[in-house]
HTML snippet that shows the backbone in 3Dmol.js (N, CA, C, O; Angstrom):
<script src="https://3Dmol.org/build/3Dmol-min.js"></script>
<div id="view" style="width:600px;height:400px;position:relative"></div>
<script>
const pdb = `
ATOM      1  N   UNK A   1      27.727 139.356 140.961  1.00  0.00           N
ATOM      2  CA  UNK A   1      28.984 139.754 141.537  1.00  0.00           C
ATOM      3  C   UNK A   1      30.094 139.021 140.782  1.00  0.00           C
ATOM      4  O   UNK A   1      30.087 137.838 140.441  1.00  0.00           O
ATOM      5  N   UNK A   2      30.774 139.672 140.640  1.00  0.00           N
ATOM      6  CA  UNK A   2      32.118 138.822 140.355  1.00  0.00           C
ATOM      7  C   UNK A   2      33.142 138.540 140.571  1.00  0.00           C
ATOM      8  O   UNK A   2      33.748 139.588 140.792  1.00  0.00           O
ATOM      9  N   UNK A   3      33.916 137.553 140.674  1.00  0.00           N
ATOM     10  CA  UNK A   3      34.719 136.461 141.268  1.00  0.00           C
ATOM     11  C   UNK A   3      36.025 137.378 141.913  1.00  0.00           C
ATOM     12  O   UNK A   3      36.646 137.252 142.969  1.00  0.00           O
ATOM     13  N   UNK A   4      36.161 138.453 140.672  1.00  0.00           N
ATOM     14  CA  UNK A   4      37.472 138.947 140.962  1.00  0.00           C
ATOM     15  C   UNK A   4      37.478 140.191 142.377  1.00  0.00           C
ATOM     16  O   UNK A   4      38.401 140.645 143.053  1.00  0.00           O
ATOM     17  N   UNK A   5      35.764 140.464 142.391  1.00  0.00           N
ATOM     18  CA  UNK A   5      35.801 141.579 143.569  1.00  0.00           C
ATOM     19  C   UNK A   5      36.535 140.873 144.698  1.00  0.00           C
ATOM     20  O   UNK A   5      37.284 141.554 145.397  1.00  0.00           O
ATOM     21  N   UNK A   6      36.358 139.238 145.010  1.00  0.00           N
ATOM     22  CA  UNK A   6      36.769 138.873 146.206  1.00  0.00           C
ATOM     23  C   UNK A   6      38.076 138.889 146.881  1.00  0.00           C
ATOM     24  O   UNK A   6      38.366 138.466 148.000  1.00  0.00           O
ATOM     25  N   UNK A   7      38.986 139.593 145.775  1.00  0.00           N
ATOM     26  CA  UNK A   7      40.419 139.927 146.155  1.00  0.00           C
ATOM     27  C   UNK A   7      40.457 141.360 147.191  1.00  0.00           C
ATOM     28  O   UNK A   7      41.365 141.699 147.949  1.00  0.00           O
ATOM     29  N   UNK A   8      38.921 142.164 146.881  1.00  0.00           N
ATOM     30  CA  UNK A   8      39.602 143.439 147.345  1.00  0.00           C
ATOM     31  C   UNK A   8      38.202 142.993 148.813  1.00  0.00           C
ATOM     32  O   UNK A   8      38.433 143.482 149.919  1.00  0.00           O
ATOM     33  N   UNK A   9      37.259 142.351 148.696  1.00  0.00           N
ATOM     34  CA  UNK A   9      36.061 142.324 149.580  1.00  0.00           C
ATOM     35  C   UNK A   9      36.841 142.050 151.298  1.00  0.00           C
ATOM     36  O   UNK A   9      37.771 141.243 151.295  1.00  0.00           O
ATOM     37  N   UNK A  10      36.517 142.612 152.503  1.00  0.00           N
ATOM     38  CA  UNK A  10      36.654 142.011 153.426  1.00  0.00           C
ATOM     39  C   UNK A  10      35.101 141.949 154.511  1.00  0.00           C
ATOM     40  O   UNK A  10      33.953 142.200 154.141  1.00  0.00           O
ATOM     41  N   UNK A  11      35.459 141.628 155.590  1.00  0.00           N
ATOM     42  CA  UNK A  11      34.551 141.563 156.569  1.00  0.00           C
ATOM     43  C   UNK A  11      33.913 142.644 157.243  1.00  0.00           C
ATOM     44  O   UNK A  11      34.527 142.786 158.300  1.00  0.00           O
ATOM     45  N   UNK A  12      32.926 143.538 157.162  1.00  0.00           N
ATOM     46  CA  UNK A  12      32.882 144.568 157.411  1.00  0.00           C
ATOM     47  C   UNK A  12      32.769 144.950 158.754  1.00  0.00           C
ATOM     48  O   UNK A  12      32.865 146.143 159.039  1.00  0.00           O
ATOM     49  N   UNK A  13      32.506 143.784 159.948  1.00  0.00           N
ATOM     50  CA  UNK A  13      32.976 144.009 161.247  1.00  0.00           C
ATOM     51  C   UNK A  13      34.421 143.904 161.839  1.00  0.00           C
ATOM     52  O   UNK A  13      35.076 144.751 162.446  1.00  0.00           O
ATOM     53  N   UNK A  14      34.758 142.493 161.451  1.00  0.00           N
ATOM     54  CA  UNK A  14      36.333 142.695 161.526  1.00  0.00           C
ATOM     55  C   UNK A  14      37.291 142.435 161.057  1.00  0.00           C
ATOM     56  O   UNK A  14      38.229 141.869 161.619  1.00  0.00           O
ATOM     57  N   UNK A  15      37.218 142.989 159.341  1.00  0.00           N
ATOM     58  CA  UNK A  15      37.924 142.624 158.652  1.00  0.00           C
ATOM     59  C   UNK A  15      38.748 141.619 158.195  1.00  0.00           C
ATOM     60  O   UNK A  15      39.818 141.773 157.605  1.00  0.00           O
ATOM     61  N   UNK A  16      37.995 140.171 158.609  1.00  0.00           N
ATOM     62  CA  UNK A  16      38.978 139.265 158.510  1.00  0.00           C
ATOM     63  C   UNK A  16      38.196 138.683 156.271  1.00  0.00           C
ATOM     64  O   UNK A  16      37.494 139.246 155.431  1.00  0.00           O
ATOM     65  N   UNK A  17      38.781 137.635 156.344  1.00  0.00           N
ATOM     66  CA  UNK A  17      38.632 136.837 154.428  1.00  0.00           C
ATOM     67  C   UNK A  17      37.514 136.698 155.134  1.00  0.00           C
ATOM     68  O   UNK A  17      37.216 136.759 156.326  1.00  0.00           O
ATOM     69  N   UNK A  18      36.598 136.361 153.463  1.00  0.00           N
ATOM     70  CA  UNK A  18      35.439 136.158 153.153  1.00  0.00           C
ATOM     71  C   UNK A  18      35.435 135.142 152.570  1.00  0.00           C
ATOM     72  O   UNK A  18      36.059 135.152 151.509  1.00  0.00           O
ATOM     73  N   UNK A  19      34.877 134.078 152.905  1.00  0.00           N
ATOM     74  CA  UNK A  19      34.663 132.866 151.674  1.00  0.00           C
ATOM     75  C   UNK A  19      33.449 132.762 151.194  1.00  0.00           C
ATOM     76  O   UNK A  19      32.404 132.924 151.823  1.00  0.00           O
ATOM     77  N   UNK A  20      33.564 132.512 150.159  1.00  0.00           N
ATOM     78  CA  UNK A  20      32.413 132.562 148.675  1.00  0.00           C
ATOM     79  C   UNK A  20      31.876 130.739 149.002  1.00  0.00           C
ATOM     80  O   UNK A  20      32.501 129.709 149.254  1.00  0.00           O
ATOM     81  N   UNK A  21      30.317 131.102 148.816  1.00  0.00           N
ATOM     82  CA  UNK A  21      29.952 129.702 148.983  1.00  0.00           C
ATOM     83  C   UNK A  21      28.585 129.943 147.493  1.00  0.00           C
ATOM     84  O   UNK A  21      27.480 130.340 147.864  1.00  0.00           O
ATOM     85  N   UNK A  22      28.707 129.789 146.593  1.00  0.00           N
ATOM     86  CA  UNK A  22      27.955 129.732 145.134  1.00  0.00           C
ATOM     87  C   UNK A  22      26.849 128.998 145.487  1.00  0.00           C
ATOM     88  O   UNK A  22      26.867 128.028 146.244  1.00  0.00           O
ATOM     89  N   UNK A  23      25.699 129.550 144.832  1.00  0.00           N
ATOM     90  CA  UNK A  23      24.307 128.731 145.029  1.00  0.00           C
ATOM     91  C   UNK A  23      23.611 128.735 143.564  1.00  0.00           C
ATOM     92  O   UNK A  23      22.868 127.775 143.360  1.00  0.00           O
ATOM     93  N   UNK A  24      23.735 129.610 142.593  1.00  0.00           N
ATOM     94  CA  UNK A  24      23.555 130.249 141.265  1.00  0.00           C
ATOM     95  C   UNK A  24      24.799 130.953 140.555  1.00  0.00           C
ATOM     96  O   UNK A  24      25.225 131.977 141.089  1.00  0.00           O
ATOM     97  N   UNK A  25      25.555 130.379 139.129  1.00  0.00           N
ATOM     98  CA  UNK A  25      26.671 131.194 139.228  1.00  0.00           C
ATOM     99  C   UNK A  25      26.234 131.055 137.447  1.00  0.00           C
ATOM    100  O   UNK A  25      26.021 129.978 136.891  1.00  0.00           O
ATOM    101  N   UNK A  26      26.178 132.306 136.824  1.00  0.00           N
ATOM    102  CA  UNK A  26      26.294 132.328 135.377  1.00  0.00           C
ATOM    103  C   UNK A  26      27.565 133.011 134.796  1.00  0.00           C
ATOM    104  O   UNK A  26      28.548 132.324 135.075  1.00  0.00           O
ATOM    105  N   UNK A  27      27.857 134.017 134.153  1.00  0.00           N
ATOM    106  CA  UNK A  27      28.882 134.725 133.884  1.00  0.00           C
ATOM    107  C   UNK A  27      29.382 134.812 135.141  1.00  0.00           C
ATOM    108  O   UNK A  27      30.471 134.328 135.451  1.00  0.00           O
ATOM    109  N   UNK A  28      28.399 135.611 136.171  1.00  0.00           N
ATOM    110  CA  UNK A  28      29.444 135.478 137.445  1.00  0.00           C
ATOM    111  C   UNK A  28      28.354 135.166 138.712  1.00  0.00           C
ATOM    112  O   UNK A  28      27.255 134.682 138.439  1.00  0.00           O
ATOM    113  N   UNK A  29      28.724 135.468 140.090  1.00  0.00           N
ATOM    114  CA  UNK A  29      28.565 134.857 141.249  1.00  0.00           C
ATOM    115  C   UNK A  29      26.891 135.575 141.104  1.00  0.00           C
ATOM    116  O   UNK A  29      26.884 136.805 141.052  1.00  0.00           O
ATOM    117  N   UNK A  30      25.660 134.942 141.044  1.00  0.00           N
ATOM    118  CA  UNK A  30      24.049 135.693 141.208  1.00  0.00           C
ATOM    119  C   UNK A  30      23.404 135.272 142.363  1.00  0.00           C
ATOM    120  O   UNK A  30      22.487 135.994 142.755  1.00  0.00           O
ATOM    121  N   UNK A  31      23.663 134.285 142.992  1.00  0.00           N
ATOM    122  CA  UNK A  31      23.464 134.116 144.292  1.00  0.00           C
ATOM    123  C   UNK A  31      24.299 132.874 144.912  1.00  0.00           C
ATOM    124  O   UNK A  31      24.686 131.851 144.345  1.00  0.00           O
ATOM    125  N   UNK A  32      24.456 133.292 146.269  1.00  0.00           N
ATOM    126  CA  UNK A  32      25.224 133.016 147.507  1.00  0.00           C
ATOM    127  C   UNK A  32      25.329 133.654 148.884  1.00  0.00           C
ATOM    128  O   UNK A  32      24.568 134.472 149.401  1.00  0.00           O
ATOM    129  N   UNK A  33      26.513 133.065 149.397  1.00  0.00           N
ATOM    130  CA  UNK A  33      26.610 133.765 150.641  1.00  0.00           C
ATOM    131  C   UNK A  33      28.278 133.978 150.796  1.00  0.00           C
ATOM    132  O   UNK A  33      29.110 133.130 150.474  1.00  0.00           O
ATOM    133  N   UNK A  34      28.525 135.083 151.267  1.00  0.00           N
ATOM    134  CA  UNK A  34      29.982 135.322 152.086  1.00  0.00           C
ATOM    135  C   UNK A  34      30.102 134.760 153.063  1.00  0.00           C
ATOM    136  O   UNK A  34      29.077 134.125 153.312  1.00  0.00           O
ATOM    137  N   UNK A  35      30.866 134.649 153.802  1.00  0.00           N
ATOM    138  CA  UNK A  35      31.212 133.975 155.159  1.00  0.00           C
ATOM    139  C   UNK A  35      32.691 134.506 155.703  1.00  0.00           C
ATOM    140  O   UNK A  35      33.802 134.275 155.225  1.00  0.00           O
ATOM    141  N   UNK A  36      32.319 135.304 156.877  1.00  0.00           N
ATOM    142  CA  UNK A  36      33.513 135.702 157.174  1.00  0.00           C
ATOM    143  C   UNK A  36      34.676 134.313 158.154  1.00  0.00           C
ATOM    144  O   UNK A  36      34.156 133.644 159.047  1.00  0.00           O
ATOM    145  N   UNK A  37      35.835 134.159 157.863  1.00  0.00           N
ATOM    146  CA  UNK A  37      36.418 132.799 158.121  1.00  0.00           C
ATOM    147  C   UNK A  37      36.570 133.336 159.920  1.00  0.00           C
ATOM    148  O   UNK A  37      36.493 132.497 160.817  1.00  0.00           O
ATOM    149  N   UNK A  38      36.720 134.363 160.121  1.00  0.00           N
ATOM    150  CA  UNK A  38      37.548 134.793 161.385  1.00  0.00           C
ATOM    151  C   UNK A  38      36.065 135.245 162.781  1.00  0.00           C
ATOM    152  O   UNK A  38      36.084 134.926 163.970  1.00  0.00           O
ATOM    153  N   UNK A  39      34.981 136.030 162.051  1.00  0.00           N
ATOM    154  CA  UNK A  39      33.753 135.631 163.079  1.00  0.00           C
ATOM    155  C   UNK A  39      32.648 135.289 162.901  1.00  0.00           C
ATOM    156  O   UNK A  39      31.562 135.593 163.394  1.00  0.00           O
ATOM    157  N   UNK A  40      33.022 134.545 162.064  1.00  0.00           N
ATOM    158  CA  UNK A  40      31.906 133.566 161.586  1.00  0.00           C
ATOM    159  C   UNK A  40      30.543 134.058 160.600  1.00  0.00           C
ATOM    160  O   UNK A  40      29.814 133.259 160.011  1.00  0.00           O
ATOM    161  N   UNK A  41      30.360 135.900 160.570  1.00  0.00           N
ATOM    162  CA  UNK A  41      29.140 136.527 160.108  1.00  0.00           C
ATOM    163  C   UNK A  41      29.024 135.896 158.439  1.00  0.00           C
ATOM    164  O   UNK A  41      29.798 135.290 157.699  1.00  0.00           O
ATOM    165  N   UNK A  42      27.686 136.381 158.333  1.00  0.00           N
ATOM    166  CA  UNK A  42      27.034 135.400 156.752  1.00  0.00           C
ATOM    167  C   UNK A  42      26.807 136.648 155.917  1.00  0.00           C
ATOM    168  O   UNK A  42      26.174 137.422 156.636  1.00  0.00           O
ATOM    169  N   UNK A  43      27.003 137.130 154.885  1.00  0.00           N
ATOM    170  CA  UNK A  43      26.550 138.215 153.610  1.00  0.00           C
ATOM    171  C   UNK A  43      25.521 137.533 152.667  1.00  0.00           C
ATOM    172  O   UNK A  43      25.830 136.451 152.169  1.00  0.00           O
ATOM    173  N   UNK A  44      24.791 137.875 152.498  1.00  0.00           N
ATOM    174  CA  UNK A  44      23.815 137.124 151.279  1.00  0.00           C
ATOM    175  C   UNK A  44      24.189 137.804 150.321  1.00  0.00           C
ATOM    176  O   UNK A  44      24.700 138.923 150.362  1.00  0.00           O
ATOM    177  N   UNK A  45      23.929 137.097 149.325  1.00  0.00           N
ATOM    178  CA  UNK A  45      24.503 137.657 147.390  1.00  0.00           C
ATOM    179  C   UNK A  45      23.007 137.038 147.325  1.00  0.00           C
ATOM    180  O   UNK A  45      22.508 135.996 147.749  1.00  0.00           O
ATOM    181  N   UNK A  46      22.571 138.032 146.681  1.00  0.00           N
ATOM    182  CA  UNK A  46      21.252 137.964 146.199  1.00  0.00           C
ATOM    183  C   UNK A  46      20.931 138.824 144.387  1.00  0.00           C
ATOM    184  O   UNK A  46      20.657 140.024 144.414  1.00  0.00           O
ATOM    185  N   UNK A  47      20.967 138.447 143.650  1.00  0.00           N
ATOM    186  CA  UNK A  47      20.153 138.760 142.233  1.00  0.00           C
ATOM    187  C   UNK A  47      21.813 139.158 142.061  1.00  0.00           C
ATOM    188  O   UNK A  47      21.756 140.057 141.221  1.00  0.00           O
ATOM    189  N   UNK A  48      23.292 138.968 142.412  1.00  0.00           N
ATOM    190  CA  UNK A  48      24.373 139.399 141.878  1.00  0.00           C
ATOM    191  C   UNK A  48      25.195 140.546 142.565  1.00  0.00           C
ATOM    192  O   UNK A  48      26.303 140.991 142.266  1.00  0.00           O
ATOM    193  N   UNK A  49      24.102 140.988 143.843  1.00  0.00           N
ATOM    194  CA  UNK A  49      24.552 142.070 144.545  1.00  0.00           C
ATOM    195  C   UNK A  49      24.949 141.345 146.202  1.00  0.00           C
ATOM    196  O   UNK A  49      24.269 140.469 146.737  1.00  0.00           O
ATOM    197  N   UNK A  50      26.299 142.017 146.839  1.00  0.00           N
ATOM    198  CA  UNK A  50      26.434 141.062 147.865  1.00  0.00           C
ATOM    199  C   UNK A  50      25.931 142.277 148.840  1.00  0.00           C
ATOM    200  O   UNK A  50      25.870 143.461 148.510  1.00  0.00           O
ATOM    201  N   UNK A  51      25.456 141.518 150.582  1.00  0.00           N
ATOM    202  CA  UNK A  51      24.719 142.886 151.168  1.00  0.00           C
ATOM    203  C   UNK A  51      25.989 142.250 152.172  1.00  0.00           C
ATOM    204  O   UNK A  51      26.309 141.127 152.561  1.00  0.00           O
ATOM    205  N   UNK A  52      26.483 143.580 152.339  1.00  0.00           N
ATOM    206  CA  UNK A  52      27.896 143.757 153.401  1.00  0.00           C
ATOM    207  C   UNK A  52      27.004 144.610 154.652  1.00  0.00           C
ATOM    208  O   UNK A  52      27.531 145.330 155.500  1.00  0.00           O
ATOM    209  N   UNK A  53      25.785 144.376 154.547  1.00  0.00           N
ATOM    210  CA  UNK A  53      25.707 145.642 155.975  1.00  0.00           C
ATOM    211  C   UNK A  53      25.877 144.497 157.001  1.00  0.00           C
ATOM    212  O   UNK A  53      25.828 143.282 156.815  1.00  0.00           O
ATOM    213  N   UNK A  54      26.128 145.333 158.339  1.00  0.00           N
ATOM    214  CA  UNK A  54      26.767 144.413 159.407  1.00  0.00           C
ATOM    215  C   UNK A  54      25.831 144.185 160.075  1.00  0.00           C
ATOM    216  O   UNK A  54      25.018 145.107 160.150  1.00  0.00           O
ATOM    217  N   UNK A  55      25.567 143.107 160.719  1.00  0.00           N
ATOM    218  CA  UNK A  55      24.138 142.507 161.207  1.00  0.00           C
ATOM    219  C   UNK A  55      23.499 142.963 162.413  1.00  0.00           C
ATOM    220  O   UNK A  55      22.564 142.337 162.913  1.00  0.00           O
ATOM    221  N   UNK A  56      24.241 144.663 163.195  1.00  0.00           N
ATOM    222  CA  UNK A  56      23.767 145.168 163.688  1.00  0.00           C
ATOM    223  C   UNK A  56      21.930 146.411 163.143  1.00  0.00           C
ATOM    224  O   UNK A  56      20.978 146.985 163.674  1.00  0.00           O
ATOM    225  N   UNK A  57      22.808 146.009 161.201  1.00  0.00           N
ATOM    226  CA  UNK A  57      22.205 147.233 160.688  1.00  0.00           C
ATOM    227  C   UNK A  57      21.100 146.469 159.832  1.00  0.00           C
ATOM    228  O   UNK A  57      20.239 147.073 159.193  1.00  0.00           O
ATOM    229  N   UNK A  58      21.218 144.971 159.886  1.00  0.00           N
ATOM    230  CA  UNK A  58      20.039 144.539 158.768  1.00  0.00           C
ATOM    231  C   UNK A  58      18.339 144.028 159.680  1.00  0.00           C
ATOM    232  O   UNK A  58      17.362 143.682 159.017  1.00  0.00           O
TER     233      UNK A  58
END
`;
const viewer = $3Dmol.createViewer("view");
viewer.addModel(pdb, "pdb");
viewer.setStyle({}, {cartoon: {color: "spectrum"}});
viewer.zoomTo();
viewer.render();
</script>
């Protein structure tokens, strides 16, 4: 993933910022987690891909 998607990324329950927490980062973000600041939900970034489904659906 990369750094610059996080300008357009939001929360896919309630749209609040996402903060980037890096665990593996080469050219760009290959694993981590999102974190929504406003209800607290977690996104995993896994192999460079972030999973936005909402944790009703995973």
């Amino acid at each position: 993933m990369k750094r610059d998607l996080m300008e357009i990324l939001c929360c896919p329950v309630c749209k609040g910022d996402l903060e980037l927490r890096v665990s593996v980062e080469k050219d760009e973000v290959v694993e981590g987690v999102l974190r929504c600041a406003s209800c607290n939900h977690e996104y995993e970034i896994r192999d460079g891909i972030p999973n936005l489904l909402p944790p009703d659906f995973k």
